[in-house]
C-alpha positions as CSV (number, residue, x, y, z in Angstrom):
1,X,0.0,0.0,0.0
2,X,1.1,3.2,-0.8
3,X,1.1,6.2,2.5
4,X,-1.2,8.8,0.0
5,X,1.7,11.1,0.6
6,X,0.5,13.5,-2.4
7,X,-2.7,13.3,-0.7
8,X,-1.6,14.7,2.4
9,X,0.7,17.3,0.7
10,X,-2.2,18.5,-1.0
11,X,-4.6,19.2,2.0
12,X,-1.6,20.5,3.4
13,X,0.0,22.9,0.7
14,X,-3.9,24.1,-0.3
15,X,-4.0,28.2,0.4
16,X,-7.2,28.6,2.4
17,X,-7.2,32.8,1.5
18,X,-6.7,31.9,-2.2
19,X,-9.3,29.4,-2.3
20,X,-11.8,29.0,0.7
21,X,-15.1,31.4,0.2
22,X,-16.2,33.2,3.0
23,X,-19.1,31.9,2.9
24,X,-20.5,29.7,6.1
25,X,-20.7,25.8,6.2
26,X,-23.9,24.6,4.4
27,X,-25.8,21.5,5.8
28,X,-24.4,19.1,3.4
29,X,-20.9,20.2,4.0
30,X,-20.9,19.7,7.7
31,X,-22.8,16.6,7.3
32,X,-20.1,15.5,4.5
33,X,-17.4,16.7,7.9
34,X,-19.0,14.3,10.4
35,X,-19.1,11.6,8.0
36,X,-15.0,12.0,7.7
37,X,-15.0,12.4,11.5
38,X,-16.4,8.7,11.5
39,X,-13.2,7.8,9.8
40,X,-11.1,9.6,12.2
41,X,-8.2,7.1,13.6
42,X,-8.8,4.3,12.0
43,X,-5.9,3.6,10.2
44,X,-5.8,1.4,7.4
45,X,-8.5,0.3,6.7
46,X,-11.1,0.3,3.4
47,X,-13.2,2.8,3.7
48,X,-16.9,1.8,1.7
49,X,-18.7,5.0,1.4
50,X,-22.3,4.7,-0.2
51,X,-23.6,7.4,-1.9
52,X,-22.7,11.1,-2.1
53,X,-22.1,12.4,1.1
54,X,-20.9,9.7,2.5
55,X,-18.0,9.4,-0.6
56,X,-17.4,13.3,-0.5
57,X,-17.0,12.4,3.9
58,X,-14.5,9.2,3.2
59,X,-12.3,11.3,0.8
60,X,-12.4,14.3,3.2
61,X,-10.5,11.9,5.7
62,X,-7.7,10.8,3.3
63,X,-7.2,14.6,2.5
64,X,-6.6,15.3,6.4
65,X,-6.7,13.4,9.2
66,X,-6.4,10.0,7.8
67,X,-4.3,9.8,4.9
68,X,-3.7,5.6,5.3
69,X,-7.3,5.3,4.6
70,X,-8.0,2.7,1.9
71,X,-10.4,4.0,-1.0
72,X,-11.8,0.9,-3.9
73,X,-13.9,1.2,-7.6
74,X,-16.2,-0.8,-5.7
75,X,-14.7,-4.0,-7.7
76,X,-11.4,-4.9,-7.4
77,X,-9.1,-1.9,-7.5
78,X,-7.2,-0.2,-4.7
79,X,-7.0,3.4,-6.0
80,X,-3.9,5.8,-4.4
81,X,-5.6,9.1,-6.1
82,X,-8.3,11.0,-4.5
83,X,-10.2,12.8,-6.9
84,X,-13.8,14.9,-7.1
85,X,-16.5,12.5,-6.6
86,X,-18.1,12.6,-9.9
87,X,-14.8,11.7,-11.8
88,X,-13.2,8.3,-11.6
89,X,-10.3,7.0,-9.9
90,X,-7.3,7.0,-12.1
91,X,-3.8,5.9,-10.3
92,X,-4.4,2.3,-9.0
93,X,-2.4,0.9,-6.0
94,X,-3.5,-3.0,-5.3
95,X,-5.4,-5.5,-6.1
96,X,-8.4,-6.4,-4.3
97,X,-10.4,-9.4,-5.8
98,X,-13.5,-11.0,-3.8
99,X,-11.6,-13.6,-1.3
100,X,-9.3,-10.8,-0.6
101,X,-12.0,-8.3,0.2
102,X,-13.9,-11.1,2.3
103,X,-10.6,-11.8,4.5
104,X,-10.6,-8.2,4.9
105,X,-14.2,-8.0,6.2
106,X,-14.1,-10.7,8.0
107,X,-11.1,-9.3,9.9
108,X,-13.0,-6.8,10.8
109,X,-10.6,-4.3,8.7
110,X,-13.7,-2.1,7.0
111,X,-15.8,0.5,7.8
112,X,-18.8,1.1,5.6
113,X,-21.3,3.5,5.9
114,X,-25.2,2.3,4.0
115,X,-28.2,4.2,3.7
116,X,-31.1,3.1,5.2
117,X,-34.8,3.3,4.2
118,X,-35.9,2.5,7.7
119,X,-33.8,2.5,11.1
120,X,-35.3,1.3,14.7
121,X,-34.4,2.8,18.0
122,X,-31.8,-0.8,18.4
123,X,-30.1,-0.2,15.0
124,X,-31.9,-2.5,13.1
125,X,-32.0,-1.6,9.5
126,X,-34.2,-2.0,6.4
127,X,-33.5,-1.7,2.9
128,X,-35.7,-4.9,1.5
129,X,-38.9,-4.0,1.6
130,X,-41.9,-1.4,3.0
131,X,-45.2,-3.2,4.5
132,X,-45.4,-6.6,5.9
133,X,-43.4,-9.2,5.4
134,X,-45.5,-11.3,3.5
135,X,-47.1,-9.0,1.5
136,X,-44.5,-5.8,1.1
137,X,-46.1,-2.8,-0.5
138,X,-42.8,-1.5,-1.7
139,X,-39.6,-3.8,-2.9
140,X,-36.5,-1.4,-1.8
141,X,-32.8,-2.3,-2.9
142,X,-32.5,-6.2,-1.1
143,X,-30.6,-7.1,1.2
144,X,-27.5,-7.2,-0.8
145,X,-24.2,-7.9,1.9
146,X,-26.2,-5.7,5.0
147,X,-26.3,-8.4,7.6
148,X,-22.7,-9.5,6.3
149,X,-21.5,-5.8,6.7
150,X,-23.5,-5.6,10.4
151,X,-22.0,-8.7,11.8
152,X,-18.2,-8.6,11.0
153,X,-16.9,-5.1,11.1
154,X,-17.4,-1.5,11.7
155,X,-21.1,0.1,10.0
156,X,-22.6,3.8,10.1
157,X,-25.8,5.0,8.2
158,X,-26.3,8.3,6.3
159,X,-29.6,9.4,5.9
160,X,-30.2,12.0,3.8
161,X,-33.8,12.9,4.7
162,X,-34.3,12.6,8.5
163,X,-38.1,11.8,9.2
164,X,-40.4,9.1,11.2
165,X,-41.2,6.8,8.2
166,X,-37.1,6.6,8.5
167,X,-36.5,6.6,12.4
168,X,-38.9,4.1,12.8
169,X,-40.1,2.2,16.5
170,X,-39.4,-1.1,14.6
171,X,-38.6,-2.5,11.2
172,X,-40.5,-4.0,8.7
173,X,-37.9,-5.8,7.8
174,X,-34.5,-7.0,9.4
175,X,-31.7,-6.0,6.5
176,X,-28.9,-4.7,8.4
177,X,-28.5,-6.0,12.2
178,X,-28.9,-4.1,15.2
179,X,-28.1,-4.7,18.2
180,X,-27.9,-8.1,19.4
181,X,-30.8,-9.9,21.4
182,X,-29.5,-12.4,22.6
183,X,-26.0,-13.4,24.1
184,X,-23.0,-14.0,22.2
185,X,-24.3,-12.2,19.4
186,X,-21.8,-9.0,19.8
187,X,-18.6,-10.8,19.6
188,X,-17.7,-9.2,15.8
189,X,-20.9,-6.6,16.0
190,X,-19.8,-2.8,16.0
191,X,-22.7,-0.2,15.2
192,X,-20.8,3.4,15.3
193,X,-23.2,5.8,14.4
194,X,-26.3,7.6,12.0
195,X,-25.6,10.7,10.3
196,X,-28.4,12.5,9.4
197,X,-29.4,15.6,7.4
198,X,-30.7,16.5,11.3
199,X,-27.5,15.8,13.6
200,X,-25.2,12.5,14.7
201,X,-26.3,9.7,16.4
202,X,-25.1,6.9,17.8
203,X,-26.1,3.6,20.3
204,X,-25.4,4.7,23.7
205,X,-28.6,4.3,25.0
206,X,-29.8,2.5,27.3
207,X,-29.3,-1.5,26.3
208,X,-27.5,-0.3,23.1
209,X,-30.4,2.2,21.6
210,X,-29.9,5.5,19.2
211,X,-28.9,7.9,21.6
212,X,-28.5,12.2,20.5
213,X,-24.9,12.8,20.1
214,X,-25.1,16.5,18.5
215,X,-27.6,18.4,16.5
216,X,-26.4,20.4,13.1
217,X,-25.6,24.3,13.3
218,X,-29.4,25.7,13.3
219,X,-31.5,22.1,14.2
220,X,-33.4,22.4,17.0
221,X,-33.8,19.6,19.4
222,X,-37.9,19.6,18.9
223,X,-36.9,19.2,14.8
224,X,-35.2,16.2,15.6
225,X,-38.1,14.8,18.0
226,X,-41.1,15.8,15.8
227,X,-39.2,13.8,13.0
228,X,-38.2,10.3,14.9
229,X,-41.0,8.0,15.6
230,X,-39.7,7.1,18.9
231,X,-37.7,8.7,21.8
232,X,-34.1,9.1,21.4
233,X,-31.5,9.4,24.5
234,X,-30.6,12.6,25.2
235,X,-26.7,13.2,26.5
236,X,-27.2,15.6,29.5
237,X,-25.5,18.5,27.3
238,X,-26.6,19.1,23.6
239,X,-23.9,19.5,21.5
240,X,-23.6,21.3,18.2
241,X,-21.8,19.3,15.5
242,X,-18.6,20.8,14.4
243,X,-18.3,22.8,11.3
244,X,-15.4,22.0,9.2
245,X,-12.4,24.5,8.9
246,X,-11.1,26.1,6.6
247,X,-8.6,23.4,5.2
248,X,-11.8,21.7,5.0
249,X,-14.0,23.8,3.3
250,X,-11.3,24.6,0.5
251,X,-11.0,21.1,-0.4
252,X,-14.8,20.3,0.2
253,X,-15.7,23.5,-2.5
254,X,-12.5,23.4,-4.8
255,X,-11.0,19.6,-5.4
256,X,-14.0,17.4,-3.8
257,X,-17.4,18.9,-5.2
258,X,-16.5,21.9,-7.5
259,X,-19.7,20.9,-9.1
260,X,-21.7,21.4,-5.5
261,X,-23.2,17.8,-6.4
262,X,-23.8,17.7,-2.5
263,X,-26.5,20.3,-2.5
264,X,-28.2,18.3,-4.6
265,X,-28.7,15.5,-1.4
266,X,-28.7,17.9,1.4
267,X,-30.0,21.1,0.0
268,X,-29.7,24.1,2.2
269,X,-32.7,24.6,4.6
């Protein structure tokens, strides 16, 4: 593996007067910051970022605080470049064929972050199907590797649009594992948290449920209630979720998302 050293020279050489705007942090772009904080120390590892946000987040991290982070097409490839997230990957750096990537996984060395169509107050998540079980009024995405991802390394959730047909009391349907049940279960289990268009989350709860970890710059904490269908924990201090600097913010609006791709998925309130 290479150490991404033009990577980190880049985040580090970049002139924030010459090319940060003034402007403040948008939604998206301090949802895109909390996403890389999810990254933050882990070393290296494959990062599997789905969707927008999440990828601008994952490539945010290799550009500062985590520059060993591994980055993949998706397939096979191990790419040393990070570029914008609507061009492709261009300097390859390792191989990384099926068995390779399930050794990985099953070594817990991975950290993806899925979507989620529904999410319970225990973690459990749903991307199979709306209704009942036996009779589903809407077929979602399947269940694709979910409970694979849930049970044998690191998992976070983005969800774009934070409301109660999301934050659901309980599933329709079991995709991605929550938190375990019964005992013995958590031995390779590791829920970290829910980003949100709303604020951060994460399963400190008690007996391992969602639990308030900070709200986003201008969310109120009635927003966030009036939009989860049941009660989250609330830490005894509300925090606000950071804002990302400068550094940040130049490589966010100038090398990441020139084409502002993100406002598209988190459009400013």
């Amino acid at each position: 593996m290479t150490d991404h050293a033009s990577n980190t020279s880049t985040a580090d050489n970049t002139s924030t007067a010459d090319n940060t705007s003034t402007a403040p942090a948008t939604r998206a772009e301090v949802a895109a910051a909390a996403i890389s904080d999810l990254f933050r120390g882990s070393g290296e590892i494959l990062a599997s970022p789905i969707g927008l946000i999440p990828s601008l987040g994952a490539r945010l991290a290799r550009l500062t605080h985590t520059p060993e982070l591994l980055l993949s097409d998706g397939e096979s490839t191990l790419f040393a470049d990070t570029p914008a997230i609507d061009e492709p990957f261009t300097e390859p750096e390792g191989y990384l064929p099926y068995h390779a990537l399930f050794e990985l996984m099953m070594g817990g060395k991975r950290h993806v972050v899925m979507g989620a169509a529904q999410i319970d107050r225990l973690g459990n998540q749903n991307l199979s199907a709306i209704g009942p079980r036996d009779h589903p009024v809407k077929q979602l995405l399947g269940a694709r590797a979910a409970a694979t991802n849930t049970v044998t390394h690191a998992v976070s959730y983005w969800v774009p649009r934070h409301l109660r047909r999301t934050f659901v009391e309980r599933v329709d349907i079991i995709t991605g594992v929550g938190q375990p049940q019964t005992s013995g279960g958590e031995r390779f289990h590791d829920l970290r948290r829910i980003v949100s268009n709303l604020g951060v989350f994460d399963f400190s709860g008690p007996g391992g449920t969602v639990a308030l970890v900070s709200l986003h710059p201008g969310v109120s904490l009635a927003e966030v209630q009036q939009q989860t269908s049941f009660a989250l924990h609330l830490p005894e201090r509300i925090e606000t979720t950071r804002s990302p600097d400068a550094t940040e913010l130049t490589l966010i609006r100038d090398r990441l998302d020139p084409r502002n791709l993100r406002e598209r998925e988190v459009p400013t309130p």
